[in-house]
N, C-alpha and C positions, 0 to 999 in steps of 0.2 A: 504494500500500500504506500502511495505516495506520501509523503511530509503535508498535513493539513495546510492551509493559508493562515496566516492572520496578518491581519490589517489592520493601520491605527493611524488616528485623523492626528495632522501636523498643521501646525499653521505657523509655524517659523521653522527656521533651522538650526534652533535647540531642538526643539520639538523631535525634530527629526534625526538627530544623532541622539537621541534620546531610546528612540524608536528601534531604530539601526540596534544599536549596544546591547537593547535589551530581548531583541531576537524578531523584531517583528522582521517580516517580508517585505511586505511593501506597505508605500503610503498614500493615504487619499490626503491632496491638498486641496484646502479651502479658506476662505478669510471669510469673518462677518457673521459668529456663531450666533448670534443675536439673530438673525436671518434663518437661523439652523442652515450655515453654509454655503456662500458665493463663490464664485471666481479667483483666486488669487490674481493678483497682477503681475506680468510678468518679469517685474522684478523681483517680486517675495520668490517664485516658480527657481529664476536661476541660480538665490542664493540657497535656497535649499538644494536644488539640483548640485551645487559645487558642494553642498556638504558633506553630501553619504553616497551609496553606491545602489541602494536596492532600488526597484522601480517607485514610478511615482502615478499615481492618476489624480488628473486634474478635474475638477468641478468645473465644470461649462453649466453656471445660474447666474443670473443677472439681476433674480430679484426672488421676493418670499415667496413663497407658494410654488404651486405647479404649474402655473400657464409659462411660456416661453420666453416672454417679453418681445423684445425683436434680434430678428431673425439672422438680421444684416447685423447687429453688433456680436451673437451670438460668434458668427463665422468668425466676424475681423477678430476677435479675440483667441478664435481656437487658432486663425492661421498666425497669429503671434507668436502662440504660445509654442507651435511646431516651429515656428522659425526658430527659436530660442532652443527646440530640443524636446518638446513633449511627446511623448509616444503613447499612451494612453491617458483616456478621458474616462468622466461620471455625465450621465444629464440622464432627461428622461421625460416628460411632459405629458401634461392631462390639462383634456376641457372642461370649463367650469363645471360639468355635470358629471362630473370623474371619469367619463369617456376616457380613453387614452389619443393623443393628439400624437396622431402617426403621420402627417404629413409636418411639423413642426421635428419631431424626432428623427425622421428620417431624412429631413435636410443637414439637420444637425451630424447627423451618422455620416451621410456625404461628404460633409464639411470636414470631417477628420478619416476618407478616407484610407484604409490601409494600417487605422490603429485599433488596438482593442479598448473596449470601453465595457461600462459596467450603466448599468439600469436602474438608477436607483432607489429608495425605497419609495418614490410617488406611486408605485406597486402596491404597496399595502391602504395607499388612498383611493384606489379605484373602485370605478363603481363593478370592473366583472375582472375581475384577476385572472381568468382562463382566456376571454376574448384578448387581451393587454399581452399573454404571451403568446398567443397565436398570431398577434397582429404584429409585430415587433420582432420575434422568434428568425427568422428571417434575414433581420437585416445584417450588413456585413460587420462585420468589428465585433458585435457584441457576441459576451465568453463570458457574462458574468449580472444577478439580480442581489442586488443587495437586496434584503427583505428581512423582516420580523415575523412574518406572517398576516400583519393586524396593528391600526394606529397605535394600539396601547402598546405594541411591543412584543418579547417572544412569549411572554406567559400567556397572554390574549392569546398569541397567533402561531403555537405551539402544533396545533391539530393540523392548519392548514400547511407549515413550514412540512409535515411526515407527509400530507397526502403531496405537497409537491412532489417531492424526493422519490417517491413511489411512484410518478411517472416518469423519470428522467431516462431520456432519452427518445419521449414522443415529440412530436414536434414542437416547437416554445420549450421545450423542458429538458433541451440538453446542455442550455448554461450551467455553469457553475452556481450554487445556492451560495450565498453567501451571508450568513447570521449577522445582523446587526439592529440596533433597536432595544432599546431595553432590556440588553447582554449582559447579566451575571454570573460571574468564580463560578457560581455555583451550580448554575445550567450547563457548564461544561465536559463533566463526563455523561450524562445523558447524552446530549448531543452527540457526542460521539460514539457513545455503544448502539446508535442510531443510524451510523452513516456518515451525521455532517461531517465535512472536511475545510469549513472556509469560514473565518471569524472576524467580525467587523468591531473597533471600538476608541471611543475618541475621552471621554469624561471619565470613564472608568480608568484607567490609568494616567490618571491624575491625583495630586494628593488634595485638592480641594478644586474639583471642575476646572470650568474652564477660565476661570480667574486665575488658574496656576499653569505651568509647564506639564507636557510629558514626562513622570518620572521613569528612570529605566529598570527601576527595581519594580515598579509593579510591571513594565511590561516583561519584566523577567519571568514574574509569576504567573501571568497567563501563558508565556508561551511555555512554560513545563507541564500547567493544568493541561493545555494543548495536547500535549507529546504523552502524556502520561498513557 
């Protein structure tokens, strides 16, 4: 069996040699938690990229919620950010009626042709979570849905995260699952006498949210919980 994933949200390059040190894989970069996660600029994007070595995926949001904003800064931003070096991205988009917005998505997907990208949890806001992976499922780049299962998180969205898993490899359902959401120590060996293989987590490994840094002693601790 392959080495699980875990994943830990950075938003500077403490953060991320933080992350690095303490065993994570790779990082989701984002600015503007207050938002629950923007864009970094591509400045914040190079000085963490010159810190550490593991991959990075970039947030492509512009604004709160799930509608898209525009379409045309969306791009200019993502072809920045490849100018700079980005090789995977996050976005993901829903219509005010929790439709999944597959022609906003899929420009977006275009716009970073030829990278991998992750889906991220506006999944768990939708209003039909089987049509959202059907509809999407398809497109090119993507290899990965962050998801909880359920707004409240994985305790809520526990049932739904196993019946995913238990389709995987129909179609929509060959991305990678990737836990995040309301992620605790303590969900961790379940989940994995279960299958999961891929762990999302940004406030949890910190010693007081997101008022503080990435400590690397706690991400030490998950990635053993992980391994164990």
């Amino acid at each position: 069996m392959s080495r699980p994933i875990f994943e830990v949200i950075a938003l500077t390059p403490q953060d991320a040699q933080a992350a690095e040190s303490g065993g994570a894989d790779r990082l989701e970069l984002v600015t503007d938690m207050a938002a629950d996660g923007l864009t970094p600029s591509v400045e914040d994007f190079a000085r963490i990229r010159a810190a550490v070595d593991i991959p990075l995926r970039v947030m492509l949001r512009i604004q709160d919620g799930f509608a898209p904003g525009g379409l045309d800064e969306l791009a200019a931003r993502a072809a920045a950010l490849r100018a700079e070096g980005a090789e995977e991205f996050v976005f993901g988009f829903l219509h005010a009626d929790g439709a999944v917005d597959l022609a906003a998505t899929a420009a977006v997907a275009d716009a970073v042709a030829g990278c991998r990208w992750t889906f991220h949890r506006a999944i768990d806001h939708s209003a039909d979570r089987a049509a959202l992976r059907a509809a999407v499922g398809a497109l090119p780049g993507l290899d990965t849905f962050l998801t909880s299962g359920a707004p409240a998180g994985v305790d809520a969205g526990h049932e739904v995260l196993l019946a995913d898993l238990a389709r995987a490899g129909e179609p929509g359902y060959g991305q990678r699952i990737l836990i995040g959401g309301g992620l605790r120590a303590e969900h961790l060996k379940g989940l994995r006498a279960e299958g999961f293989d891929g762990f999302h987590v940004g406030g949890a490994v910190r010693v007081d949210g997101w008022r503080t840094p990435v400590d690397a002693a706690k991400v030490a601790e998950w990635r053993a919980l992980i391994d164990a």
